[in-house]
N, C-alpha and C positions, 0 to 999 in steps of 0.2 A: 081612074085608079081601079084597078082589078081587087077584086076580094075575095080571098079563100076563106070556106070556114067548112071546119074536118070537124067529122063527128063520129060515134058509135064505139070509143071508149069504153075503156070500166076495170070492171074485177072479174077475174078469172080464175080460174085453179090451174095446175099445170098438168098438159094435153087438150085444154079444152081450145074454143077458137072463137075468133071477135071478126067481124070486118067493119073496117074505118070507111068513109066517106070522105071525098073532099067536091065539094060545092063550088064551084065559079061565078062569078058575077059576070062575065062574057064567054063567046065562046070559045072553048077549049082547043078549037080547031086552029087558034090565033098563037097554040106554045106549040114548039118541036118539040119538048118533052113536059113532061112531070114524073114527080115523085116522091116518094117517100122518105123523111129522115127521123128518125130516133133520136132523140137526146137523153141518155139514165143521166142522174145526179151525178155533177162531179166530173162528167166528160163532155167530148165535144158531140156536135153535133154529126152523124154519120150515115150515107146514104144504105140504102138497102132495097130498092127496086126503084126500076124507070119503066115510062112507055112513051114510047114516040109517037108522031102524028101517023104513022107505017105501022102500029101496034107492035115495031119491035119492043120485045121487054129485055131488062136485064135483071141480075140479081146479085146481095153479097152471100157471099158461101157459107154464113150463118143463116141466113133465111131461105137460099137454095131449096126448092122442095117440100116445103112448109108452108111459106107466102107466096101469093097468085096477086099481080096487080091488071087492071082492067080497067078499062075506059067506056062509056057513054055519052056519044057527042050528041045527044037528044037531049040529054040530060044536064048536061056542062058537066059530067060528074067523075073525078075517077074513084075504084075501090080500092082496099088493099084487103084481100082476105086470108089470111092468119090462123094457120092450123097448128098442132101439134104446140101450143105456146111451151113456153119456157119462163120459170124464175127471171134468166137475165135479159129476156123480151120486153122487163120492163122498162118504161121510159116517156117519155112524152112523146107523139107520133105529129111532127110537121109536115105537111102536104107543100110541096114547092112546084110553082110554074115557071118556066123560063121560055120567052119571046127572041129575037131578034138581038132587043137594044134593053130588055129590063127582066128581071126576076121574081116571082113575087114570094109571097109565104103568109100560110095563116097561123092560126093564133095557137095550134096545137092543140090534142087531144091525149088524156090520161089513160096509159093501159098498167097496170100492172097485174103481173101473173103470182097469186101466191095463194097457199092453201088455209 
């Protein structure tokens, strides 16, 4: 069983910037992607940047320009670094791995943006 656990959460004001961590228990090199999902109160859960084993990234067009995600396969680690925050950047930040045949997800980490 794979284990994610995402870290470097917290409190911010708005414009400042955070980067998450997510940690592996294997290597990283084992998912075609990962990535980031957001959960605020009250909604679903919603992507907002990937990166492939190709370091292609993608993004949603609310965090376009603002979040950079990156990879360390020395490390098993990916980041997500998080500029220019926002009020509705808040939300609980899930790290997802997806393999072949399974998916994983950690425990999430607390960002909220408020002054």
């Amino acid at each position: 069983q794979v284990q994610l656990v995402e870290s470097g959460g917290g409190l911010v004001q708005p414009g400042g910037s955070l980067r998450l961590s997510c940690a592996a228990s294997a290597s990283i090199g084992n998912f075609y992607a990962m990535g980031w999902y957001p959960q605020a109160p009250g909604k679903q859960r919603e992507l907002v940047a990937t990166i492939t084993t190709r370091d292609s990234t993608n993004y949603s067009d609310s965090v376009k320009g603002r979040f950079t995600i990156s990879r360390d396969n020395a490390k098993n680690t990916v980041y997500l670094q998080m500029n220019s925050l926002k009020p509705e950047d808040t939300a609980v930040y899930y790290c997802n791995a997806r393999s072949q045949f399974f998916t994983y997800w950690g425990q999430g980490t607390q960002v909220t943006v408020s002054s």
